[in-house]
C-alpha positions in Angstrom: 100.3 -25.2 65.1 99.3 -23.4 62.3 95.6 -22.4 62.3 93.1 -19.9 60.2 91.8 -17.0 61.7 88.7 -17.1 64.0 85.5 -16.6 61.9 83.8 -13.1 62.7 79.9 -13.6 63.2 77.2 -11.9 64.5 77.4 -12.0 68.3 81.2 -11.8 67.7 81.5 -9.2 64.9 85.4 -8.5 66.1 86.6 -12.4 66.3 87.1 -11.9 69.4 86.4 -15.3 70.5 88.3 -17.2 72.5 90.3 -19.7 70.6 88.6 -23.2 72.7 85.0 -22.1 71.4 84.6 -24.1 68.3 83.8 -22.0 64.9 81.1 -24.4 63.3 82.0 -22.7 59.9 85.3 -23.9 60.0 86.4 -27.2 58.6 89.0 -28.9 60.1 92.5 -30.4 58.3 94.4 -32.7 60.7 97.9 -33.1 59.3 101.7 -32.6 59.8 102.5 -32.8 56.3 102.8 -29.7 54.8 103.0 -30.5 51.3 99.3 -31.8 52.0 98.2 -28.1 53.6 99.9 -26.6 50.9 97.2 -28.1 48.3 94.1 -27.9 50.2 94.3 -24.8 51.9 93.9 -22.7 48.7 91.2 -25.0 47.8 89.0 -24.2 51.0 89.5 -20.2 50.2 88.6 -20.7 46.7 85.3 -22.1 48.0 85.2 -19.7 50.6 84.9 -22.2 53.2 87.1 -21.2 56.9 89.8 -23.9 57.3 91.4 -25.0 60.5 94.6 -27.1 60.2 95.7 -28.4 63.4 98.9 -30.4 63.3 97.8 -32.8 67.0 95.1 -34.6 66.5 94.5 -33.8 70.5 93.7 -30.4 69.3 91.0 -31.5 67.1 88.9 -33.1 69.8 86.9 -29.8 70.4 86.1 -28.5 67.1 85.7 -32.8 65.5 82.2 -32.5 66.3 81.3 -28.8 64.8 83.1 -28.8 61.6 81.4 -28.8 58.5 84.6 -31.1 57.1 86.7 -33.1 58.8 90.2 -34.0 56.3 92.6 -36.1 58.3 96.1 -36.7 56.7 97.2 -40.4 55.7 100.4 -39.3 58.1 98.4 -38.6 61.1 95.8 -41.1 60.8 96.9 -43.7 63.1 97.3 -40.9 65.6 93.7 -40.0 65.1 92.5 -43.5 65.8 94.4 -44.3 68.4 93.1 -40.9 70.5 89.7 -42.5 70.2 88.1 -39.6 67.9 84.1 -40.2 67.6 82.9 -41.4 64.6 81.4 -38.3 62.4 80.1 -37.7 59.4 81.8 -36.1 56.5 85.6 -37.5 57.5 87.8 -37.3 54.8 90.9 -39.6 54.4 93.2 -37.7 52.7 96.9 -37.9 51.1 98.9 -36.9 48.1 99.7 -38.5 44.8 103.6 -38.0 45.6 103.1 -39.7 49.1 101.9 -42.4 47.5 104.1 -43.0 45.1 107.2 -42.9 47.7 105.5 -46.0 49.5 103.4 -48.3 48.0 103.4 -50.5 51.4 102.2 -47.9 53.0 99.6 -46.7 50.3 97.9 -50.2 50.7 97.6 -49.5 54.2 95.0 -46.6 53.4 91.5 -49.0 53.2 92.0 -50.6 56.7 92.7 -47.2 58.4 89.7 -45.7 56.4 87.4 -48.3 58.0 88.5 -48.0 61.1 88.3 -44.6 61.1 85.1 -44.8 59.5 85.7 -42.5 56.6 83.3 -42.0 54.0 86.1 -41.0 51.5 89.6 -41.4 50.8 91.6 -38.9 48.2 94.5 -38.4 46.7 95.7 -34.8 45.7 96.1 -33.1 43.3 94.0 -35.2 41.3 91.1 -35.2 43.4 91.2 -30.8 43.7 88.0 -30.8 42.1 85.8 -33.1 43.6 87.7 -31.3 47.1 86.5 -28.0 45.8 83.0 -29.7 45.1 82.6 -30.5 48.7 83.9 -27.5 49.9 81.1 -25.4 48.3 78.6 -27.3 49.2 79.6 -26.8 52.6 80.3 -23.1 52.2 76.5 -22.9 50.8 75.1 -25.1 52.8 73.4 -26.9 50.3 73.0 -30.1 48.9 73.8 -30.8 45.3 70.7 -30.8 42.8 70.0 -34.3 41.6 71.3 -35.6 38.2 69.3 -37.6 35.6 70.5 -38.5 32.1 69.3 -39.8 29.1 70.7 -41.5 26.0 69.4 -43.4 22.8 69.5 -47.2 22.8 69.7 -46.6 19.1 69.3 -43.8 16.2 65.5 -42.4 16.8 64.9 -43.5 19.9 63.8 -40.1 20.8 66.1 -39.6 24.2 67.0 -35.6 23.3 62.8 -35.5 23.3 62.5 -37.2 26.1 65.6 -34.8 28.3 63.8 -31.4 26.6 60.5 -32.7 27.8 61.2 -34.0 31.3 62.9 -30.6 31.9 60.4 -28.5 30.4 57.8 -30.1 32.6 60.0 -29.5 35.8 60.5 -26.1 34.5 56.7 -25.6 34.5 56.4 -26.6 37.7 58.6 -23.5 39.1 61.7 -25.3 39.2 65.1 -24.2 38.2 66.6 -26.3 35.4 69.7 -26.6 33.7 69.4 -29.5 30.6 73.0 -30.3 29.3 73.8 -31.2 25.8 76.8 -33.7 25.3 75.0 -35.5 22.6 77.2 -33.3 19.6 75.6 -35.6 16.7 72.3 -34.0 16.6 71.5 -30.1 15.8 72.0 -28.9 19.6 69.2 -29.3 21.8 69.0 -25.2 21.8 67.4 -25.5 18.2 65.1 -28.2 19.7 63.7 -25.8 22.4 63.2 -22.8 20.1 66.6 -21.3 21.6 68.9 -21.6 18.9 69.2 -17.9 18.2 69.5 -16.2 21.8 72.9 -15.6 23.1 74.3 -17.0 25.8 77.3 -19.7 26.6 78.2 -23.0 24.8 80.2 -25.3 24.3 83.5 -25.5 23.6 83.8 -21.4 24.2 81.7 -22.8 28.4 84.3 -24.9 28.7 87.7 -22.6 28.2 87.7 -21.1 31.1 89.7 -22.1 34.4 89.2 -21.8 37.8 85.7 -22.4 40.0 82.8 -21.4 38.3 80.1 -19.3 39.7 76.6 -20.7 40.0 75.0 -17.4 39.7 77.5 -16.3 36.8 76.6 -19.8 34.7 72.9 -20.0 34.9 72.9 -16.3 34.0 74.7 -16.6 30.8 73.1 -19.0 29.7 70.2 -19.4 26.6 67.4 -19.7 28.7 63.4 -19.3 28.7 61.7 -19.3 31.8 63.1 -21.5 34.7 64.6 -23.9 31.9 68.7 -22.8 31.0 70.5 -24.8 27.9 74.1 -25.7 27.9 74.1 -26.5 24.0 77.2 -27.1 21.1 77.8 -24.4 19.5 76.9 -25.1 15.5 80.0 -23.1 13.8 82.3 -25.0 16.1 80.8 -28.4 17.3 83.2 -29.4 20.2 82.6 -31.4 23.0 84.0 -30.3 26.7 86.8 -32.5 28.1 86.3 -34.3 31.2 87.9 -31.5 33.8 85.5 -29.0 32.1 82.6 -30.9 31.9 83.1 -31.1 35.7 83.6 -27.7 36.2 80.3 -26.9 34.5 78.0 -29.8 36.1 79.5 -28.9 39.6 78.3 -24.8 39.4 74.6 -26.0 37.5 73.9 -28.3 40.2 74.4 -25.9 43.3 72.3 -23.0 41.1 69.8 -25.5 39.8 67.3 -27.6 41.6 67.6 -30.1 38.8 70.1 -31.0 35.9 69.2 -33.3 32.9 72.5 -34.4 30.3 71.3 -35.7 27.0 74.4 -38.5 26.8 75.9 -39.2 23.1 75.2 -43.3 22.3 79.3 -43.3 22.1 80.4 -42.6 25.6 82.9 -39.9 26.1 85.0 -39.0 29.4 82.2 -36.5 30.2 79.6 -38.7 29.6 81.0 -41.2 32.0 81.3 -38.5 34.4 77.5 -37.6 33.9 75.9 -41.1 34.0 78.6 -41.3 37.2 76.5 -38.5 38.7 72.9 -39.4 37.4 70.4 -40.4 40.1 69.2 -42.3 37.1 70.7 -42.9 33.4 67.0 -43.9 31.4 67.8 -45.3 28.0 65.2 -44.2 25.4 64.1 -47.6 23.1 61.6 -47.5 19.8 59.1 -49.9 19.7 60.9 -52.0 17.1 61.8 -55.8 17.9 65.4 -55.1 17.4 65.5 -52.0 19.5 67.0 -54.2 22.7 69.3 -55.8 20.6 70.4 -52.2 18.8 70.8 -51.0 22.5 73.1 -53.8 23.9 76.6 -51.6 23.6 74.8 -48.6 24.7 74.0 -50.5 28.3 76.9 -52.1 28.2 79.2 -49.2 27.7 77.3 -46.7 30.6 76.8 -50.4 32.7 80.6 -49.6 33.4 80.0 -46.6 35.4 76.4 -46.8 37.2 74.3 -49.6 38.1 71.5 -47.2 37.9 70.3 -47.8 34.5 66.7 -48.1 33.0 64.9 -48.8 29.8 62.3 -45.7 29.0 60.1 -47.3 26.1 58.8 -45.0 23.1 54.9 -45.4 23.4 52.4 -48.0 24.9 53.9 -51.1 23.2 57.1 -53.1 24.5 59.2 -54.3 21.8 59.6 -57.7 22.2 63.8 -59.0 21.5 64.9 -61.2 18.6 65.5 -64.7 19.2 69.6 -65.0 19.9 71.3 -66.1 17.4 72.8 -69.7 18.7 75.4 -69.4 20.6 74.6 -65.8 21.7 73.6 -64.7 24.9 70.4 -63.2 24.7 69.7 -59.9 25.7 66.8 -60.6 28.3 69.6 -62.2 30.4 71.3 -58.7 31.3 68.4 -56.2 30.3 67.7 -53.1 32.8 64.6 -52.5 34.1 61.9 -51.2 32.4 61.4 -47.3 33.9 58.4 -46.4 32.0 56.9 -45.5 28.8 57.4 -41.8 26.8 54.2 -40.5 26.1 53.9 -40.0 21.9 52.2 -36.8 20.8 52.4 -35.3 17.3 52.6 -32.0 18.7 55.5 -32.5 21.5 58.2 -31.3 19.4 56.2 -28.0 18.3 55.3 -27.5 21.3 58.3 -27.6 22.8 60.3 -24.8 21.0 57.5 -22.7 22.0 58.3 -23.9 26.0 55.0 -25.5 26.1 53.8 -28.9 26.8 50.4 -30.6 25.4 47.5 -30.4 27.8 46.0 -33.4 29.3 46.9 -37.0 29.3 50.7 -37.0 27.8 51.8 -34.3 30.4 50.3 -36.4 33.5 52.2 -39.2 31.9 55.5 -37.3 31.5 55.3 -35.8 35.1 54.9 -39.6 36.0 57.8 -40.6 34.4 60.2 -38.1 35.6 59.2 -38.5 39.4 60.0 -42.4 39.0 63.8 -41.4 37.3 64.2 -39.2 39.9 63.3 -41.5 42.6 66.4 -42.4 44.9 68.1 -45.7 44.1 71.1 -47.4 46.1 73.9 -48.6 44.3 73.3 -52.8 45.0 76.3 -53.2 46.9 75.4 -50.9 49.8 78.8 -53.1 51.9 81.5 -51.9 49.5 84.8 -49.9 50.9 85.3 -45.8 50.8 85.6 -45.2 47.4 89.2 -43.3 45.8 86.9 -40.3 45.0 88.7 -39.0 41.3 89.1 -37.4 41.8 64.4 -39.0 13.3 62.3 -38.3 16.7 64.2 -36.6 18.7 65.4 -33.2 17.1 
């Protein structure tokens, strides 16, 4: 067997325990292959989180209860099942890309034994390190990830960059942490938009060169901030976007140091974008008031539909635009619209007030406050019965 070294805490400052007392810091990795403790040990001390690797699943039984994790190999998993190992939250199903790929027979046999098992997850590494290193730091913190919502334009003026900089200036006001994301490259960098343009701080692409786990602490502290509210913003003499792996990176550290992150999402979807609207607790697509607004807005739904069912309509003012007729032969639009989320309070001072940090007084903050608790409220994907998922790994500047 090869194991970790006892944790040392408090009322055993030597690690002196003996070795049957479960460590309920420690995670546990049940596995004989070693090619598959060879890639996630490193992970789990990257993240700072105590790993256990037994290679008998009989040696697990003490310490399945306690751990924070539970990762069972794809090789041992029958073993696992058949030693009748309560079911447990946070179990992992877990093998590598080259196991895979020797046996494809046996690769298909992955679902059943998840179910059975009753695994919330199953993995494949090395390209699911990240979202491994993810749930290791949560663990290690003991903290739940801050909740996502997004926001992108139906069509050109449809005020969604307004609507992200004002739903997190309000939380911001309200003493919570914020981090508002900028993947929306088109406009003039949401930064400008909030009165930041000119403090220093990190952006993108420079944000996104760097390698390795990112700090929390160390992003929300360089970034262009005012108050609780911190920007992650393009970076005008060299408007790049961040790649997928990057965009991860970043959205993984703001969302164990924030309480809340908002990602203004470019109409054309980009790997990151997918990623975020993935993530989003809500994705609220901002819509004028004109009669072709729903129509304008059709790709947009379409092309985030791909990636969350949790998608909403956020209407510009009091009015709802009413659709076009279809032309014949078309389907209309009413026949696969999202719901209708709410209504974005208008104001001719909003964006002035804004760079300053501020909101207006009265009505149209009560309003925005409203809307933002209903995209943050908690929705369930609509098929709550589906299998463990193979976790990959104008108006408005």
């Amino acid at each position: 067997m090869v194991a970790s070294t006892l944790v040392r805490t408090a009322e055993d400052p030597k690690g002196t325990a003996p070795r049957n007392t479960p460590a309920a810091t420690e995670s546990l990795l049940v596995t004989g292959d070693d090619r598959l403790a060879d890639i996630i040990t490193p992970l789990a001390a990257a993240a700072g989180q105590p790993l256990r690797r037994v290679k008998d699943p009989a040696e697990a039984r003490a310490r399945w209860q306690h751990a924070p994790l539970a990762i069972v190999g794809a090789d041992i998993g029958d073993e696992c099942l058949a030693l009748g190992l309560p079911e447990r939250p946070d179990l992992i199903l877990c093998t590598t890309v080259a196991w895979i790929s020797a046996d494809q027979a046996d690769a298909s046999m992955l679902w059943p034994l998840a179910v059975k098992l009753h695994a919330e997850h199953v993995i494949a590494v090395p390209e699911a390190n990240e979202w491994l290193l993810d749930r290791f730091t949560r663990s290690t913190r003991a903290t739940t990830a801050a909740p996502v919502l997004a926001t992108v334009a139906g069509h050109g003026g449809a005020g969604a960059s307004t609507l992200a900089l004002a739903g997190a200036t309000a939380a911001a006001r309200e003493g919570r942490s914020v981090v508002l994301i900028d993947l929306d490259l088109t406009g003039g960098g949401i930064d400008t938009a909030a009165g930041l343009g000119a403090q220093p701080g990190w952006r993108w692409p420079a944000l996104a060169a760097g390698t390795g786990q990112l700090e929390p602490d160390r992003l929300l502290s360089g970034l262009p901030k005012r108050d609780g509210l911190h920007l992650v913003a393009p970076d005008p003499r060299n408007p790049a976007g961040p790649g997928t792996e990057a965009f991860e990176r970043v959205l993984r550290a703001a969302r164990m140091g924030a309480d809340l992150v908002v990602v203004d999402l470019p109409r054309t979807r980009t790997g990151a974008a997918a990623r975020a609207a993935a993530a989003a607790e809500a994705v609220a697509v901002a819509l004028g008031p004109s009669p072709r607004a729903w129509e304008a807005a059709r790709n947009v739904v379409a092309a985030y539909g791909l990636h969350t069912s949790r998608i909403g309509m956020v209407l510009r003012g009091t009015d709802r635009p009413k659709p076009e007729p279809a032309p014949d032969g078309a389907e209309p639009f009413d026949d696969f619209a999202p719901p209708v989320w709410g209504h974005m309070p208008v104001h001719r001072r909003l964006t002035g007030r804004l760079r300053r940090g501020r909101l207006p007084h009265g009505r149209t903050t009560r309003r925005l406050r409203a809307l933002m608790t209903e995209l943050g409220r908690t929705r369930s994907d609509p098929d709550t019965t589906r299998l463990p998922e193979l976790d990959q790994a104008g108006a408005d500047r």
